[in-house]
C-alpha positions as a Markdown table, in Angstrom:
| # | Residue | x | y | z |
|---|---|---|---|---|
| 1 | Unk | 9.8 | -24.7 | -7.2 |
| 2 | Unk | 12.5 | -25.5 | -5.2 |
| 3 | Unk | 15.2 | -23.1 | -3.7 |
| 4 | Unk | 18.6 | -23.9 | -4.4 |
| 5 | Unk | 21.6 | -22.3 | -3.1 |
| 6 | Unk | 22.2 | -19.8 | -5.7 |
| 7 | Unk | 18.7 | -18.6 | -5.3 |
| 8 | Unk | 19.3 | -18.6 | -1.4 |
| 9 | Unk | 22.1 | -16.5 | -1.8 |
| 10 | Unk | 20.1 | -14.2 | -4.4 |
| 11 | Unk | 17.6 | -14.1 | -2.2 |
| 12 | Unk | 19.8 | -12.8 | 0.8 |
| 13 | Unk | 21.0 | -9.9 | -1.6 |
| 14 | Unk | 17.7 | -8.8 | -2.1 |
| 15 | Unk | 16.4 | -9.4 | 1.5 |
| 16 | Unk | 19.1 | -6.9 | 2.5 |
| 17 | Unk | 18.3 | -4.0 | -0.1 |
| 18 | Unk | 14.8 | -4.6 | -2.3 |
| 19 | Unk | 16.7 | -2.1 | -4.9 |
| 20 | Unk | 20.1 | -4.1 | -5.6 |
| 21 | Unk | 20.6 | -4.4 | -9.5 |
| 22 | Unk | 20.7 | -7.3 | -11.1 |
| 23 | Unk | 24.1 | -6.6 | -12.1 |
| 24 | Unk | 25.3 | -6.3 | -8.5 |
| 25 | Unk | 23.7 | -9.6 | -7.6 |
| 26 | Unk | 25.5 | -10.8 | -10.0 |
| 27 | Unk | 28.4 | -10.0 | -9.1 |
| 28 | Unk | 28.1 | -10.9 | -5.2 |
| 29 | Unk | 26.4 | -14.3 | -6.3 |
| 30 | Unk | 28.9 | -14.9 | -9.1 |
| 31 | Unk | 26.3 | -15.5 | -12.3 |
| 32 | Unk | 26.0 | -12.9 | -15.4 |
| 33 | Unk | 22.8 | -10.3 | -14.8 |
| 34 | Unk | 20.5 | -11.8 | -17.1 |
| 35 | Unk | 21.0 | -14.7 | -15.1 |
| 36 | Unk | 19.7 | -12.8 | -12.2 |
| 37 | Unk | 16.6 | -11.5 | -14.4 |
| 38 | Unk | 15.9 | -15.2 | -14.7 |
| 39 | Unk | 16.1 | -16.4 | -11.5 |
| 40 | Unk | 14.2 | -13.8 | -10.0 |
| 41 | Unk | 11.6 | -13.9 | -12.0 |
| 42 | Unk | 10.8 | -17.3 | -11.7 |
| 43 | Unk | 11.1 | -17.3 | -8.0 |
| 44 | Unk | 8.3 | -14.4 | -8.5 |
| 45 | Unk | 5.9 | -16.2 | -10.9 |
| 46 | Unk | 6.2 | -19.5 | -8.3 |
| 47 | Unk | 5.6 | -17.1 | -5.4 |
| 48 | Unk | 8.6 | -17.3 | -3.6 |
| 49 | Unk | 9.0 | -13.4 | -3.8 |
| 50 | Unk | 6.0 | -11.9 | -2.7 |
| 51 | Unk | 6.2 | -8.1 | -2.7 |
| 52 | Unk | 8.7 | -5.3 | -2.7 |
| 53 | Unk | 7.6 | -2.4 | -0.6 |
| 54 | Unk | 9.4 | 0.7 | 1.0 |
| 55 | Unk | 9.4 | 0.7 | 4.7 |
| 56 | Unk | 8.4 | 4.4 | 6.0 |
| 57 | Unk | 9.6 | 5.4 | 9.9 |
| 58 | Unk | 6.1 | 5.8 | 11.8 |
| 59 | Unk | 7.9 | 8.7 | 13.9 |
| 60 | Unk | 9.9 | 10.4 | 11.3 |
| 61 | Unk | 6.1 | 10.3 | 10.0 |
| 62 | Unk | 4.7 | 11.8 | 13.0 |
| 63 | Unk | 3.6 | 9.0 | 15.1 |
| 64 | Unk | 4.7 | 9.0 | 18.5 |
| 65 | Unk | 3.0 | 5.7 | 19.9 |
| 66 | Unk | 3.8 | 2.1 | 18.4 |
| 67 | Unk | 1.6 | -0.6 | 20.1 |
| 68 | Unk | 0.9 | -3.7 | 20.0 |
| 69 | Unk | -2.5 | -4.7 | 20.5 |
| 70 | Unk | -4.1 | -7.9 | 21.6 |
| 71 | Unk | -8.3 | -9.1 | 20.6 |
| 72 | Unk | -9.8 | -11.8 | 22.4 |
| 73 | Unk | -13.0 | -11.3 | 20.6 |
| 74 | Unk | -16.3 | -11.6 | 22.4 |
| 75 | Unk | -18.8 | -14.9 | 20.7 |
| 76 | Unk | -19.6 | -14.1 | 17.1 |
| 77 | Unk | -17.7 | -10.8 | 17.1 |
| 78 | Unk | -14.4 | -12.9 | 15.3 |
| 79 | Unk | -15.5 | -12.8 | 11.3 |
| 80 | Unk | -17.1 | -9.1 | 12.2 |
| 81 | Unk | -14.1 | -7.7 | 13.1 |
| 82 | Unk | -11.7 | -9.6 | 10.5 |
| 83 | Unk | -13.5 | -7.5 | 7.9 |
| 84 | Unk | -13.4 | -4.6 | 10.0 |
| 85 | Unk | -9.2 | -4.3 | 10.7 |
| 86 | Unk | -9.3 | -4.1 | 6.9 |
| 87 | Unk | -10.3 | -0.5 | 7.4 |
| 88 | Unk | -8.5 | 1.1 | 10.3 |
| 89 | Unk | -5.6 | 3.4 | 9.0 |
| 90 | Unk | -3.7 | 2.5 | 12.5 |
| 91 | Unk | -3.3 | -1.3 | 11.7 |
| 92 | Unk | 0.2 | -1.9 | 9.9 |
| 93 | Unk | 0.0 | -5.6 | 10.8 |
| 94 | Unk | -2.5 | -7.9 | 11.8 |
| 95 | Unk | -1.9 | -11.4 | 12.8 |
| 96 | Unk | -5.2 | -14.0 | 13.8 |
| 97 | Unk | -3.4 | -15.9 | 16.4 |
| 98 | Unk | -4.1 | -19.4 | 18.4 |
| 99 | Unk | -3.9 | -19.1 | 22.7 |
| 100 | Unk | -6.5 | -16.9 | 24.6 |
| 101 | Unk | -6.3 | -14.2 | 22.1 |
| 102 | Unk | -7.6 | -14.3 | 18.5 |
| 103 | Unk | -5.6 | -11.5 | 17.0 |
| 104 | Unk | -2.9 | -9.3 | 17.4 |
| 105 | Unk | -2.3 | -6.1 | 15.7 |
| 106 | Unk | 0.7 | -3.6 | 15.5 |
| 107 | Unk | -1.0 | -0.3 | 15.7 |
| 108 | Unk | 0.8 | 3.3 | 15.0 |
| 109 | Unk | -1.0 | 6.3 | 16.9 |
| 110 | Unk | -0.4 | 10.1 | 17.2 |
| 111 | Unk | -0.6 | 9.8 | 21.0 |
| 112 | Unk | -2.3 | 8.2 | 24.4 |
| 113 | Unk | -5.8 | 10.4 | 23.7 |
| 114 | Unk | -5.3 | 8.5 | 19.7 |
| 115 | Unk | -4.8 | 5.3 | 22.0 |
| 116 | Unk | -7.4 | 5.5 | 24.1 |
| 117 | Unk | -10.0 | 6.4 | 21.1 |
| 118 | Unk | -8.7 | 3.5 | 19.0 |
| 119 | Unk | -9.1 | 1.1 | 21.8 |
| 120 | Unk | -12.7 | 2.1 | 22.6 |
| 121 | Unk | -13.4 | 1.3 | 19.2 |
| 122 | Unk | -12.0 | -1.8 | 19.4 |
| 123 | Unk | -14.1 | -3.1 | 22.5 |
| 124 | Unk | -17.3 | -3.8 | 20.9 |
| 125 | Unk | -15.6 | -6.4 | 19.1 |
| 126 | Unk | -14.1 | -8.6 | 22.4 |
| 127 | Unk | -11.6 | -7.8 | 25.5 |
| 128 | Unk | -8.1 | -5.7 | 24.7 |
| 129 | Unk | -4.7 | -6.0 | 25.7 |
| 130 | Unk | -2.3 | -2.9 | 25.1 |
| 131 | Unk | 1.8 | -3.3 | 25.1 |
| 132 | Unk | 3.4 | -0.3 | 24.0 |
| 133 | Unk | 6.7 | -0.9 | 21.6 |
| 134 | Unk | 9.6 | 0.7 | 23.1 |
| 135 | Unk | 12.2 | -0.5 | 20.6 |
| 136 | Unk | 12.8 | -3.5 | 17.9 |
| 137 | Unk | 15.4 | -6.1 | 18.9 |
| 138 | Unk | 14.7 | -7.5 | 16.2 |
| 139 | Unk | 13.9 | -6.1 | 12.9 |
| 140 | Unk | 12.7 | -7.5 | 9.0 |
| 141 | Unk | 15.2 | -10.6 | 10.0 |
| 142 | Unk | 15.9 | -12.5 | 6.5 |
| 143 | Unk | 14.3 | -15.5 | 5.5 |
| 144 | Unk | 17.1 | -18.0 | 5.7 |
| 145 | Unk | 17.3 | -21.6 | 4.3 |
| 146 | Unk | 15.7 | -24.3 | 6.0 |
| 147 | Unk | 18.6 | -26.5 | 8.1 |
């Protein structure tokens, strides 16, 4: 399915607030609501919209550390720990990357002593590289149509 610009710009509506009704896309995009029903739905059966989630503050949560968290895993250790991520509760993202590393993850902790336990779990799989998140410059930027 291709994206044309009416689905672009319904697509930008909901990029900006999951929870816009139909009815107000409709409204911003200039087609009836049913219309919107349609479109979406479509672009969802094709794939094109993926998920709608709800995005939770890790520190309004009670996390006071947001890492990120490099793996350049050790010979054979790679498919091991792929299946292993899967199961740690601190992992919110995990990207398999090309360059010296083979993974990157963005990890939420309670603290350093959380840190330093979560890394030492980590090393059996291959050598660490810790940045801690100070801020986002950027955050959940839109998808925006190819140029």
């Amino acid at each position: 399915m291709s994206i044309d610009a009416l689905n672009w710009k319904i697509l930008k509506c909901l990029q900006q607030q999951a929870r816009m009704s139909n009815a107000e896309i409709g409204r911003q995009v200039g087609i009836s609501s049913p219309a919107v029903s349609e479109r979406i739905k479509k672009m969802e059966d094709s794939g094109i919209i993926q998920h709608y989630h709800t995005t939770v503050s890790p520190f309004e949560a009670g996390y006071q550390l947001k890492a990120l968290i490099t793996i350049r895993a050790f010979m054979g250790m790679l498919k091991p720990f792929l299946e292993k991520v899967k199961t740690y509760d601190e992992v919110i993202n995990c990207y398999r990357i090309t360059g010296n590393e083979n993974i990157v993850m963005e990890v939420v902790l309670k603290n350093q002593k959380h840190l330093e336990l979560f890394i030492d779990q980590l090393i059996v799989y291959g050598e660490t590289k810790t940045q801690i998140i100070l801020s986002h410059v950027v955050k959940h930027n839109s998808v925006k149509p190819l140029k």
